[in-house]
C-alpha positions in Angstrom: -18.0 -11.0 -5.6 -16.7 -14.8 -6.3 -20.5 -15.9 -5.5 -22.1 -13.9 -8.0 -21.2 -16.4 -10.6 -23.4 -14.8 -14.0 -21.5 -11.2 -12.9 -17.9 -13.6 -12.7 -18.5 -15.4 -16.0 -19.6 -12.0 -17.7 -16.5 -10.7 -16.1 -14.2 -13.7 -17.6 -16.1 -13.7 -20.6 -15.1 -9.5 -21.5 -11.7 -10.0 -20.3 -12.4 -6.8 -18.0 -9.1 -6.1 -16.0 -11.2 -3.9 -13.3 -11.9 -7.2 -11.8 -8.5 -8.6 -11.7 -7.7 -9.1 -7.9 -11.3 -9.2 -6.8 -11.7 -13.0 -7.5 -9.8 -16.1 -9.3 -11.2 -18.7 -12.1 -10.3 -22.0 -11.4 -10.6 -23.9 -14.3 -12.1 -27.9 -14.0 -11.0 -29.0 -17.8 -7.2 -27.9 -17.3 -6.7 -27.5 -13.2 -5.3 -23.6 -13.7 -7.0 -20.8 -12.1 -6.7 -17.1 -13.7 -7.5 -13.5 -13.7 -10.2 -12.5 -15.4 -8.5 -10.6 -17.4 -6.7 -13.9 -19.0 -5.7 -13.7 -22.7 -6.7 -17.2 -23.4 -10.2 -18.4 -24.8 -12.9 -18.2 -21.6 -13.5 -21.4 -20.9 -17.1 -23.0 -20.4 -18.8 -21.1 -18.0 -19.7 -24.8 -16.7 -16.0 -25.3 -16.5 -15.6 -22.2 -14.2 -15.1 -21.9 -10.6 -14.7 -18.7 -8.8 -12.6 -18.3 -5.7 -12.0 -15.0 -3.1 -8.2 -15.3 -3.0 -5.3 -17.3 -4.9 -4.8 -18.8 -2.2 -8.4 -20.2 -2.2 -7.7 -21.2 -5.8 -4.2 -23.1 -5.0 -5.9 -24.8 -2.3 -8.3 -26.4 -4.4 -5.9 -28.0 -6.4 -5.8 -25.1 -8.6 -2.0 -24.1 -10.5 -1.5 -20.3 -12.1 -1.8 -19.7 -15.0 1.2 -19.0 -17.2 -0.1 -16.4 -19.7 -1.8 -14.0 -17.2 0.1 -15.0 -13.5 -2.9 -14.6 -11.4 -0.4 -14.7 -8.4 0.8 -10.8 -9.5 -2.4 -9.3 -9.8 -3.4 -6.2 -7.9 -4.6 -6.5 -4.6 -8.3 -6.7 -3.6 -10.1 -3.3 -3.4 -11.9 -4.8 -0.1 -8.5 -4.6 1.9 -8.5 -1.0 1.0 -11.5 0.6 2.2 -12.6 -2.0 5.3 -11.8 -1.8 8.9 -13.1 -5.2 9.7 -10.8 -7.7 11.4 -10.6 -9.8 7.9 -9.2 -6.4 6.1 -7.3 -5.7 9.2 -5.5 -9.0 8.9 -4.9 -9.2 5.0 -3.3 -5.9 5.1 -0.7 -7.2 8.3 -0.2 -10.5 6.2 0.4 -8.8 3.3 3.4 -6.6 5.6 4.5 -10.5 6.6 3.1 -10.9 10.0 2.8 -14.4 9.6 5.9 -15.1 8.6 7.5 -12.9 11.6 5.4 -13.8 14.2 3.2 -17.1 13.0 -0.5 -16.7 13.2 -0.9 -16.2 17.0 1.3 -13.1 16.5 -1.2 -12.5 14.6 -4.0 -13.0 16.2 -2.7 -10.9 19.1 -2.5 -7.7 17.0 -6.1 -8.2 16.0 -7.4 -9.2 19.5 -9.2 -12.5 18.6 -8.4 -15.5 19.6 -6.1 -17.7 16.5 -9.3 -19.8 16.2 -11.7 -17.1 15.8 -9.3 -15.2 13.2 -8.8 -18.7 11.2 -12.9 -18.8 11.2 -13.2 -15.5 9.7 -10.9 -16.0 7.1 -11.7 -18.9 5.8 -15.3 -18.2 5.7 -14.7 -15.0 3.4 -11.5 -16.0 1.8 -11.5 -19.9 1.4 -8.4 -20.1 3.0 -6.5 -19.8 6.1 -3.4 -17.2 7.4 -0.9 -20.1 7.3 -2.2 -20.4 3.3 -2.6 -16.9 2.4 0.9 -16.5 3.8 2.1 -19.5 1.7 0.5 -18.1 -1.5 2.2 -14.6 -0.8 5.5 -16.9 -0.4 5.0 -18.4 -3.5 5.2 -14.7 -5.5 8.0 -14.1 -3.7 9.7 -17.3 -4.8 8.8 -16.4 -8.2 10.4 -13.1 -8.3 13.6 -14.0 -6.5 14.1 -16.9 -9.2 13.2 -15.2 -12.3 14.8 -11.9 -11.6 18.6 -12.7 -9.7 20.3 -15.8 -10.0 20.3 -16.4 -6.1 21.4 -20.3 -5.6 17.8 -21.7 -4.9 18.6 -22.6 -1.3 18.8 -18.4 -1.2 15.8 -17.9 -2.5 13.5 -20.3 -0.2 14.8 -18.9 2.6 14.9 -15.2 1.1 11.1 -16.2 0.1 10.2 -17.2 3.7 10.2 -21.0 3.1 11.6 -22.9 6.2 13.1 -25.6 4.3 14.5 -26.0 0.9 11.7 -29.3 0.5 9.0 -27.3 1.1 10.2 -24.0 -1.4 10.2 -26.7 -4.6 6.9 -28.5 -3.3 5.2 -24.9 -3.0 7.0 -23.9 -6.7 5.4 -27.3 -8.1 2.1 -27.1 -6.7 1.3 -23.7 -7.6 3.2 -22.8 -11.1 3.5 -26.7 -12.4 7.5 -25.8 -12.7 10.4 -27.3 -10.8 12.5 -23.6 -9.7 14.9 -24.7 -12.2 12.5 -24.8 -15.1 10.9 -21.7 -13.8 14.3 -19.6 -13.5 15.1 -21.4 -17.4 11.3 -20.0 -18.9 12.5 -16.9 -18.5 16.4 -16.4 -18.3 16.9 -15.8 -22.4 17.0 -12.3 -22.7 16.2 -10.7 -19.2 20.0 -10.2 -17.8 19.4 -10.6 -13.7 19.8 -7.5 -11.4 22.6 -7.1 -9.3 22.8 -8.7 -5.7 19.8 -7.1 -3.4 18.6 -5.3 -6.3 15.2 -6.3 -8.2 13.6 -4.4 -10.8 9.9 -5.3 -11.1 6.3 -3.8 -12.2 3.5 -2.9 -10.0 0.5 -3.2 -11.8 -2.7 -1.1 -11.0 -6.3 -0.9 -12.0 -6.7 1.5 -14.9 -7.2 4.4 -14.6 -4.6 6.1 -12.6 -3.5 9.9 -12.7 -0.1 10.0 -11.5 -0.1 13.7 -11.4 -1.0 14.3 -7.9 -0.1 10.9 -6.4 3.8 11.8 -7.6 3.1 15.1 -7.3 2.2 15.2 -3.9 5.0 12.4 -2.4 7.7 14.7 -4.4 6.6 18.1 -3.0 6.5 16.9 0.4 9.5 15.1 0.4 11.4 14.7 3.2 15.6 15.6 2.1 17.8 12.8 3.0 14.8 10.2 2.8 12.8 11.0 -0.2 13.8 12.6 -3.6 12.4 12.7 -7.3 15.4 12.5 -9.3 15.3 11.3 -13.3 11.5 11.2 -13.1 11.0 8.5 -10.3 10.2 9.0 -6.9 12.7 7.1 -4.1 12.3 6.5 -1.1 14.6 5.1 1.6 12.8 2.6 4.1 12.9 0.8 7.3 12.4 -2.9 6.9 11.8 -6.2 9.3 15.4 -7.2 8.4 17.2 -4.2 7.4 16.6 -1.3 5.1 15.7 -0.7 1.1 15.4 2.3 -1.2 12.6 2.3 -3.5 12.6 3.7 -6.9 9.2 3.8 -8.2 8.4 5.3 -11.7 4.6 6.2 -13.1 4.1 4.1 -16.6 0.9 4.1 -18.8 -0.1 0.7 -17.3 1.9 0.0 -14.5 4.4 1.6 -11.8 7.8 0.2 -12.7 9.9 -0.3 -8.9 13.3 -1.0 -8.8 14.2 -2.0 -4.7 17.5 -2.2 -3.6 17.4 -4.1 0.1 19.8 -4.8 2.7 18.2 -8.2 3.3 15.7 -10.2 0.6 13.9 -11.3 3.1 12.1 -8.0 3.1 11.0 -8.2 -0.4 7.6 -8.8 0.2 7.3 -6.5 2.8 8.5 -4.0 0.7 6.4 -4.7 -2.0 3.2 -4.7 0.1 4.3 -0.9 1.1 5.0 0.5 -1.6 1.6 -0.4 -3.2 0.5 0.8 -0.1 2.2 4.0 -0.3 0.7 4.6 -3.8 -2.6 3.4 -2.9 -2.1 1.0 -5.9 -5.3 -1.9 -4.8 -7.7 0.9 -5.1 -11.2 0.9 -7.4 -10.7 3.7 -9.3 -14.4 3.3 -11.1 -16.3 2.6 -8.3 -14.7 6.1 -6.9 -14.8 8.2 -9.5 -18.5 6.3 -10.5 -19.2 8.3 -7.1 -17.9 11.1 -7.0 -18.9 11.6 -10.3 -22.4 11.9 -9.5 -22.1 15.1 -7.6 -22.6 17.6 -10.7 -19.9 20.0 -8.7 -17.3 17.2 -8.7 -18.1 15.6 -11.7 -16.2 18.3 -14.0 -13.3 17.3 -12.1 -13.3 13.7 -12.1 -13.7 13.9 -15.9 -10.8 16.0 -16.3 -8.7 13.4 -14.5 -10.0 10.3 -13.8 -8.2 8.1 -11.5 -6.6 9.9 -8.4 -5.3 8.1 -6.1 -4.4 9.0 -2.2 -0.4 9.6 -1.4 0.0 7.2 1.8 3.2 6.6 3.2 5.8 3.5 4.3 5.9 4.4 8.2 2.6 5.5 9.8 4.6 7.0 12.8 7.0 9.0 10.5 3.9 10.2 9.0 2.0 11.1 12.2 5.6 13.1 13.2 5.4 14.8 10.0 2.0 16.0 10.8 2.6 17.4 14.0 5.8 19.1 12.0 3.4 20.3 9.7 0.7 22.3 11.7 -0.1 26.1 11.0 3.1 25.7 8.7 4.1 25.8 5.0 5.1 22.9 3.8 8.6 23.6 2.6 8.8 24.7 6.8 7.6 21.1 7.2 10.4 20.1 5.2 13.4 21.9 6.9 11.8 20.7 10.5 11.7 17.0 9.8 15.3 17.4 7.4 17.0 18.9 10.8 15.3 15.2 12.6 16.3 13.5 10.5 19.9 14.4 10.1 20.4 14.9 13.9 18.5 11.5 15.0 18.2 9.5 11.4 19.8 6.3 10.7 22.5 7.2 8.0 22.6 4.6 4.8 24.1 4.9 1.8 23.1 5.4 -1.7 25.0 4.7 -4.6 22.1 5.6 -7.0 20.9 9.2 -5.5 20.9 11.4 -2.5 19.2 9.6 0.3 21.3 10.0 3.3 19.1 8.7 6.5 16.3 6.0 7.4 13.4 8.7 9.2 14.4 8.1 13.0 12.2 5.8 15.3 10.1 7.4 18.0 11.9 5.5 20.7 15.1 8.1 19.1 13.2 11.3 18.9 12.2 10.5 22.5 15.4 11.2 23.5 15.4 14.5 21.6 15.8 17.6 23.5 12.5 19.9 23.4 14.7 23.1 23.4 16.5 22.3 20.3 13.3 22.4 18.5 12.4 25.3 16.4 9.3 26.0 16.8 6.7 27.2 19.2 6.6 25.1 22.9 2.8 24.0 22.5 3.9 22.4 19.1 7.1 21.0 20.8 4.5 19.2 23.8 2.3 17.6 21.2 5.3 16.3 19.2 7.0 15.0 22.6 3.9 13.9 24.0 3.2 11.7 20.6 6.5 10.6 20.2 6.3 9.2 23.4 3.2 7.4 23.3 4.5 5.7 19.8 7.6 4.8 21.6 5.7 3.0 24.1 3.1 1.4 22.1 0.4 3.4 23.6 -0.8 4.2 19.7 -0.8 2.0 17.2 -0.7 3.1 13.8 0.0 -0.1 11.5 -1.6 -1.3 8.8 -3.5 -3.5 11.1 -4.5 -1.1 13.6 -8.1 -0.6 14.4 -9.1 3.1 12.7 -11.6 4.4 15.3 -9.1 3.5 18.2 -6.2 5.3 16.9 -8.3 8.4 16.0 -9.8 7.9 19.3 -6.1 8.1 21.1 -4.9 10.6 19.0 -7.3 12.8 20.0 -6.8 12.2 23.3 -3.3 13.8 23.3 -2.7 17.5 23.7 -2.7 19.7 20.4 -4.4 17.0 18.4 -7.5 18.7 16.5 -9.5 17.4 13.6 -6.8 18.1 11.1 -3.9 16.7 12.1 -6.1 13.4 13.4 -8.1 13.2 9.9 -5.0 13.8 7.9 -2.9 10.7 9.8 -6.2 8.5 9.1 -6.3 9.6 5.4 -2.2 8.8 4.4 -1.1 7.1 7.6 -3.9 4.6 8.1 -5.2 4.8 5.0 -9.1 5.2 5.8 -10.8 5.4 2.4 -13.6 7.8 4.2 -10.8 10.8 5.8 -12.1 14.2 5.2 -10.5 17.4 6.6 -13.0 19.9 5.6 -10.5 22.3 8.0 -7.7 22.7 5.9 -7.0 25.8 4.2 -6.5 24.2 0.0 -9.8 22.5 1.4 -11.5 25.6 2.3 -10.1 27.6 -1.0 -11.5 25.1 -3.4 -14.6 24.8 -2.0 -15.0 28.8 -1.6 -14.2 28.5 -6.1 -16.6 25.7 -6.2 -19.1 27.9 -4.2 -19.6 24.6 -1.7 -20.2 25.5 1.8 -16.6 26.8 3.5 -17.6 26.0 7.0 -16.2 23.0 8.7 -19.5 22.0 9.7 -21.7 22.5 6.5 -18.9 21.2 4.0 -18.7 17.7 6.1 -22.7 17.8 5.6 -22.3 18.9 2.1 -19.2 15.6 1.8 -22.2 13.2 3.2 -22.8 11.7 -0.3 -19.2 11.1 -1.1 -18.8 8.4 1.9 -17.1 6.1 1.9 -14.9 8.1 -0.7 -14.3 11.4 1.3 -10.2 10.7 1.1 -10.6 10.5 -2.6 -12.9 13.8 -3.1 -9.8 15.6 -1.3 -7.9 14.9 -3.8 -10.2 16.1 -6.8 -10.7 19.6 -4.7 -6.8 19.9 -4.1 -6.2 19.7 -8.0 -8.2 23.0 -8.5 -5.2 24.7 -6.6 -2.3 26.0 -8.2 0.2 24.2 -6.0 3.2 21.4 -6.6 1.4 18.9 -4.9 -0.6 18.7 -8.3 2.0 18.9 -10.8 3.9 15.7 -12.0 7.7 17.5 -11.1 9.9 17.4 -14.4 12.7 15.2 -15.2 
């Protein structure tokens, strides 16, 4: 996108927001870089340069800019829809790999060498791990000083910043403020949040229909973990460092998230996931734009532009809940993975609500015994034998796992068909492309739509809505009359 530089300056030139995210403009005559979507006059398209990444943008010499904070916009579409080792490896930076593990960690999850993933990342992104890490730092930083009053020495270290000299040269060099002068620009008016608590807004790329995205996550909510309560979804969450509750509530133009964490060092981390979670760094015009051209989807795309796929926090939870959820309904899915969790969750407190229990680990359910379980004894194999695999790192199921391997060893394990597999790629993974033509809201709204009802000739029929088939699930979902669907009252 950055190369196309008469598509960028049109871009910059209309202000459009759509592209916010998909590249930066650095501008020569002041040394800033923006989002296209920056109030200010467009500068000289001569005056323009366009970078991949903020990162890119700070390592040219480039500050943010103060009107539009390029450094908050939403995330690039790419890292949404690719399987390639460069989307692999934005998405685990994005859930702090780097910082956890340095860039060999890295490199080890991926399966390349540190030089060959440093190669590929600066060839499409202008900039290395180490500096793509930094610039995520950087937004940290910014957060923790503008929205608690941390000492600063907190913050660096909350941030990820080994040493206090290298938090205020990084605060300098990308937002041309001392941390002082940063925390004082804002401070008049906007009263801090408590200690470990942060109130913040998730910004999206217009449109977005919260309908089924809250819809879905509050209808399948897990008791003890997950609740909608005073119109926003929460969520209780296992963390690098400790554990958070998110409370995330749908807005007109953004999703306002209020975390509450055990440690602050987790703060990105638990940002990154609960974009993740509401699929937030999506396209929604180039989906829809699609879709749309089907004339049997198009009616509903129209109606509702901008649905987005639930996800979820903890891809092994997920892929638990799945097994939980076969041949069942899902308030039985419910009651099976409430009994788990209150028998082998990690209790917590919440002062704010009713979450009770972190979803337990797979290395705790392995110890479960298969007897106690409800439910028939081929369901109670699968589960054991998955639970197992997870706990042993047989299966991975990150953010930064490799799509075709994980469906490849799911399948591999005993009572793992098409739909339970395609349904973990779809909300656990997060594959863009998921289709489970064999479920049963699947094969009802394709029998109204008159749309082939066979596994077989419906995943023919889906052909032309690659790479969007996760998305076109969601549009023939809505035509049920089910919660999932319906934003749930306050």
């Amino acid at each position: 996108m950055h190369e196309d530089v008469e598509r960028c300056v049109r871009a910059v030139q209309s202000k459009d927001a759509r592209f916010d995210g998909w590249f930066f403009t650095g501008v020569m005559t002041t040394g800033i870089y923006c989002r296209p979507s920056c109030p200010v006059v467009p500068p000289k398209p001569e005056n323009m340069r366009f970078y991949p990444s903020a990162a890119a943008a700070q390592q040219a010499g480039f500050r943010a800019c103060k009107r539009c904070r390029p450094d908050t916009s939403p995330g690039s579409p790419e890292w949404n829809h690719r399987a390639d080792v460069v989307a692999r490896a934005m998405r685990l930076i994005a859930d702090g790999v780097v910082d956890r593990e340095g860039v060999p960690g890295l490199a080890a999850r991926l399966g390349y060498s540190t030089r060959q993933v440093e190669r590929q990342l600066n060839a499409e992104l202008g900039a290395g791990p180490l500096a793509l890490a930094r610039a995520q730092r950087a937004q940290t930083a910014r957060l923790l000083i503008e929205t608690t009053l941390l000492p600063m020495g907190d913050v660096a270290f909350a941030a990820g910043f080994a040493s206090i000299r290298a938090f205020n040269d990084t605060v300098r060099k990308v937002f041309a403020l001392t941390p002082s002068a940063l925390r004082d620009r804002v401070a008049k008016g906007h009263p801090p949040a408590g200690a470990g608590v942060l109130s913040l807004r998730l910004p999206f790329r217009a449109p977005l229909c919260p309908d089924n995205l809250f819809g879905h996550l509050a209808a399948t909510a897990v008791p003890g973990v997950e609740e909608w309560r005073d119109g926003a979804f929460r969520r209780a969450m296992r963390l690098p460092h400790g554990h958070g509750i998110a409370t995330l509530r749908p807005q007109p133009d953004h999703v306002a998230c209020t975390l509450s964490l055990s440690d602050l060092r987790d703060l990105p981390i638990a940002i990154s996931r609960c974009r993740w979670m509401l699929d937030l760094d999506a396209d929604p015009v180039a989906v829809d734009d699609l879709l749309r051209a089907d004339p049997v989807l198009a009616p509903l795309v129209d109606k509702a532009p901008g649905r987005r796929v639930p996800r979820t926090v903890d891809a092994p939870e997920f892929a638990v809940r799945a097994v939980l959820g076969q041949q069942v309904s899902t308030a039985a899915a419910r009651t099976h993975a409430a009994r788990l969790v209150t028998a082998y969750g990690d209790p917590i407190e919440d002062p704010g609500g009713g979450l009770t229990h972190l979803f337990p680990t797979p290395a705790a359910l392995a110890e479960l015994d298969p007897e106690s379980l409800a439910f028939p004894k081929t369901r109670r194999t699968t589960l054991m034998t998955l639970v197992d695999a997870l706990a042993k790192g047989d299966i991975d199921l990150g953010v930064g796992s490799d799509w075709d391997e994980a469906r490849a060893r799911l399948s591999a394990l005993p009572g793992f068909g098409p739909w339970t597999v395609e349904s973990i790629a779809m909300r656990a993974l997060g594959d863009p492309d998921a289709f489970i033509p064999g479920d049963l809201g699947i094969r009802a709204a394709a029998a109204m739509l008159e749309l082939p009802v066979t596994p077989a000739a419906l995943t023919r029929r889906a052909a032309q809505w690659r790479p969007w088939r996760a998305y076109s699930v969601q549009y023939l979902w809505a035509t049920l009359d089910h919660a999932i669907n319906l934003l749930p009252a306050n």
